[in-house]
C-alpha positions in Angstrom: -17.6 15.5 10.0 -16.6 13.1 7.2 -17.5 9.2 7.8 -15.4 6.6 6.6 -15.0 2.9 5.8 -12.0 1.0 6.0 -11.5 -2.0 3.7 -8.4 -4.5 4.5 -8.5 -8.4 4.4 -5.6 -7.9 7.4 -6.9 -6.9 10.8 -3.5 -4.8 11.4 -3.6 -2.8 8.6 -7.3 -2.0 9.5 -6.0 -1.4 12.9 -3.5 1.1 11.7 -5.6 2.8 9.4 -7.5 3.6 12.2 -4.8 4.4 14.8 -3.8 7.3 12.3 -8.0 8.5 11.6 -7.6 9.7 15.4 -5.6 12.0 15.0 -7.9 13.4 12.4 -11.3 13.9 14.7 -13.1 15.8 11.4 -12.7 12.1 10.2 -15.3 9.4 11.9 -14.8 5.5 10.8 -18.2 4.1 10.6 -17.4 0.4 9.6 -15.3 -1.9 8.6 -14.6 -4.6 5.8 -12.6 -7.5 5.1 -13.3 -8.4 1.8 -15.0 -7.1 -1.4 -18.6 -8.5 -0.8 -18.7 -6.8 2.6 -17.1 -3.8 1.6 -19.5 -3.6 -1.4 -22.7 -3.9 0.9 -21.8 -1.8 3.8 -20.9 1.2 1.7 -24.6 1.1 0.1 -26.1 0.8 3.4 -24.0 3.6 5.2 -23.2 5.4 2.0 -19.7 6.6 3.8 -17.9 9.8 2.2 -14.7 8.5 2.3 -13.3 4.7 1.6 -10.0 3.4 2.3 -9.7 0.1 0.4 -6.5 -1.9 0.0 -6.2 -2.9 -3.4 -5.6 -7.0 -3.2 -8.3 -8.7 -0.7 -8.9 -12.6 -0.9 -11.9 -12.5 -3.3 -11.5 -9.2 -5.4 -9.2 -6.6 -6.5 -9.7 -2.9 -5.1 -10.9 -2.0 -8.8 -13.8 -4.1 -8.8 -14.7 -3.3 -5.8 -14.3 1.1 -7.2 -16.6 -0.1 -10.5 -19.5 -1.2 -7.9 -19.1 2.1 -5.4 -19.5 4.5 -9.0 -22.8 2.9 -8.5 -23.7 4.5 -5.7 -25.8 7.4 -5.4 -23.1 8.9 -2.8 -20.1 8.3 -4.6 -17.4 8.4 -1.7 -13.6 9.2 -2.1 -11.6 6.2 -2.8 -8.3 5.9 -1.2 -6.2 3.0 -2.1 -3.8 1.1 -0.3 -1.0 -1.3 -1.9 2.4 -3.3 -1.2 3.4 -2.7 -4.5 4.6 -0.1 -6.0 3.3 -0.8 -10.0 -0.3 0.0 -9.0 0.9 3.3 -7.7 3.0 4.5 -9.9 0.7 3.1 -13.4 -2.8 3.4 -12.0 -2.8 6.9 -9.9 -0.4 9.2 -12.0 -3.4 9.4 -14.4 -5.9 10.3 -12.0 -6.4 12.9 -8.9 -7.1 10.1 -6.4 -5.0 9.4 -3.6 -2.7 5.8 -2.7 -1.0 4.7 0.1 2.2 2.4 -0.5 2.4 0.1 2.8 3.8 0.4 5.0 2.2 3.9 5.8 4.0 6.3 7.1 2.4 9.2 9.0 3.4 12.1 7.2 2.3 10.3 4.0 -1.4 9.9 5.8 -1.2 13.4 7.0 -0.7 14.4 3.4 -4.0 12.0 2.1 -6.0 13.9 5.2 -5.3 17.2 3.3 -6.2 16.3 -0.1 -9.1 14.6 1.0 -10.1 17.5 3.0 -9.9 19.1 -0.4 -11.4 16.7 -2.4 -14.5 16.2 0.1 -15.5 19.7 -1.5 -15.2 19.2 -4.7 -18.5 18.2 -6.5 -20.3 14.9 -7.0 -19.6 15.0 -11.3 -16.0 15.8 -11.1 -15.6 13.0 -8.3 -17.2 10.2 -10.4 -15.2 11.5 -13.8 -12.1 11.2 -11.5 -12.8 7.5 -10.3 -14.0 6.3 -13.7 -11.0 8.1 -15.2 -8.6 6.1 -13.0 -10.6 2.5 -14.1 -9.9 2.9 -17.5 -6.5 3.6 -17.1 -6.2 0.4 -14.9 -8.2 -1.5 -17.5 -5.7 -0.3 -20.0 -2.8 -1.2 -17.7 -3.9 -4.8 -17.4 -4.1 -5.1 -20.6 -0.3 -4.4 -21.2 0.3 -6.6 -18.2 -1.1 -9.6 -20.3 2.0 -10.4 -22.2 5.0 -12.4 -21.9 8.2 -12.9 -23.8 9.8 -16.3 -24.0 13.0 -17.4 -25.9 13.1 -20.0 -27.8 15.7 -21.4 -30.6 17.6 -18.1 -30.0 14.3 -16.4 -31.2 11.8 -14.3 -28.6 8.2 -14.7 -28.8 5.4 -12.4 -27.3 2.9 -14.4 -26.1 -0.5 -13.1 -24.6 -1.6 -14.8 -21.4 -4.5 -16.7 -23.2 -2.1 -18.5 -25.3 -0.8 -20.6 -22.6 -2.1 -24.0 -21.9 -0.1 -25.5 -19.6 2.9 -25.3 -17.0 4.8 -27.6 -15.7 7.8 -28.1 -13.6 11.2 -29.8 -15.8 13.8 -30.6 -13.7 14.5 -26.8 -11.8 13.1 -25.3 -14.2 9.2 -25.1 -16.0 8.3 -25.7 -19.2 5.0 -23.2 -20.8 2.8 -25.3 -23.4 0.9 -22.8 -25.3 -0.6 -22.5 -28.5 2.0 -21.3 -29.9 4.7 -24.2 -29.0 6.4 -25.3 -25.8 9.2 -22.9 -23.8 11.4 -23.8 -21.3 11.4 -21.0 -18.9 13.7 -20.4 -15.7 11.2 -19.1 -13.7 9.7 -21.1 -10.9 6.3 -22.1 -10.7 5.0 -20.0 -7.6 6.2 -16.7 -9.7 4.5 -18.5 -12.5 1.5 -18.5 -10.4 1.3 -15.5 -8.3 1.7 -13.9 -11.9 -1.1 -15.4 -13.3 -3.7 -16.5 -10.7 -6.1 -13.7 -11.5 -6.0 -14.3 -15.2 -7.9 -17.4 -15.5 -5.0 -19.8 -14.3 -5.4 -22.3 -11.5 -2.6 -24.9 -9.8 -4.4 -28.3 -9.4 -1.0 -29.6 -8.3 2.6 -28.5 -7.2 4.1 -29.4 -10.2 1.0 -28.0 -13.1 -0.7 -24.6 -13.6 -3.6 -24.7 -16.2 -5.5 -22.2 -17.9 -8.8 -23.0 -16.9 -10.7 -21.6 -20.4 -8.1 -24.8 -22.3 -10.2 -27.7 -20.0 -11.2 -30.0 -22.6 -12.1 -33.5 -19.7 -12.4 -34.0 -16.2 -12.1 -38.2 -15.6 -12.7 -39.6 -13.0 -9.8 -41.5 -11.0 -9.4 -43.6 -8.7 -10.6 -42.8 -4.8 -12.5 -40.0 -6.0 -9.9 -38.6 -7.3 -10.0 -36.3 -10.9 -7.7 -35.7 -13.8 -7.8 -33.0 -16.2 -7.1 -33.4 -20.2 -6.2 -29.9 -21.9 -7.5 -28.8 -25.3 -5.2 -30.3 -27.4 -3.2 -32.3 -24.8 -5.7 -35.7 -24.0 -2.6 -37.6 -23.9 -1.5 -35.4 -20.9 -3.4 -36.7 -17.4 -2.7 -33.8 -14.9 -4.1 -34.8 -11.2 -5.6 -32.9 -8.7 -4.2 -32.4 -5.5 -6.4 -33.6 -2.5 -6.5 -30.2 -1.2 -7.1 -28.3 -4.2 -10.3 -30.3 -5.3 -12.7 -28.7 -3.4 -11.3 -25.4 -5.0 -11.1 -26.6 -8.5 -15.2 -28.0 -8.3 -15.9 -24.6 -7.4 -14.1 -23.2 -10.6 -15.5 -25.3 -12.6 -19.3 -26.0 -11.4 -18.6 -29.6 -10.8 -21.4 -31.2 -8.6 -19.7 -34.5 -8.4 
């Protein structure tokens, strides 16, 4: 009998994961998770031997979560789960552990069952080379990830994440400040975000995304409210939404 965790921050998927483990009665799910911290402190108490973990929860990646279950002294096999298709096909070519693209599809899970039911026998060094193996191939992945080409004057520019300072909507389209001049750019800002979130970014306001590591101020404003001054930028008094101060205090350590 093999015992398993499943990791999803969506009750469905959970659901489903474990709608297709009963078909599999060699297979016994002893807990679930819905985010990393959970995940991370169940698996050391039950030490499971198998993990299905969906890649993008609320408060970590899936990775982050697979650099703290190396840790273990059961190291269990790491199944992933993703919407997107780049993990898969970047991430998992390189290694011997297993993905599964959602929506899954039954004969897909049938054919994780029999290569974990492989795996399962395989021993505790070559398990850990295989998951540590597959981090530093995601590590290196991210790492080409962190670029972006702009045009400018008829010219293109590679930046590097890092470089930018700010974004802001122009009209229907959004301009990137960086350190390395301004861009106008005809993507919209919730691509612009959804891109860049887990990078450092954060969206005070509908209309600005900042690089949090380029905060030079935080003034005060009127009714409690807060502005931000980039490095570089002081002239430039972005606000803070209502609903996103709570957030950005949290980012930042602000006790105010």
């Amino acid at each position: 009998m093999s015992t398993v965790i499943i990791v999803d921050d969506e009750m469905p998927a959970r659901m489903h994961i474990r709608s297709l483990l009963s078909a599999h009665p060699d297979f016994q799910i002893i807990g679930e998770a819905s985010n990393g911290e959970d995940a991370i402190q169940l698996c050391q108490e039950r030490q499971p031997d198998v993990v299905f973990l969906d890649i993008q929860l609320q408060d970590m990646d899936g990775f982050e979560i697979a650099s703290e279950l190396i840790k273990l002294p059961k190291l269990p096999k790491i199944v992933f789960a993703t919407a997107y298709n780049e993990y898969a096909i970047e991430a998992f070519e390189y290694s011997a552990l297993d993905y599964l693209q959602k929506p899954i599809k039954d004969i897909r899970f049938v054919r994780t069952i029999e290569r974990l039911r492989e795996e399962l026998k395989a021993s505790e060094e070559e398990a850990l080379k295989k998951v540590q193996l597959m981090l530093q191939r995601h590590l290196e992945i991210n790492h080409k990830k962190q670029k972006i080409t702009l045009e400018k004057d008829g010219k293109l520019f590679v930046l590097d994440y890092k470089d930018i300072i700010i974004i802001e909507t122009e009209d229907r389209n959004t301009k990137v400040i960086s350190s390395r001049g301004e861009f106008i750019s005809n993507c919209p800002m919730g691509d612009w975000e959804e891109r860049l979130q887990t990078h450092g970014f954060f969206r005070p306001h509908r209309s600005f995304l900042i690089n949090l590591d380029e905060i030079d101020q935080i003034v005060l404003w009127f009714n409690n409210s807060l502005q931000i001054k980039m490095r570089g930028y002081k002239d430039k008094n972005i606000p803070i939404s209502r609903n996103k101060l709570k957030e950005f205090k949290e980012l930042v350590g602000f006790e105010g």
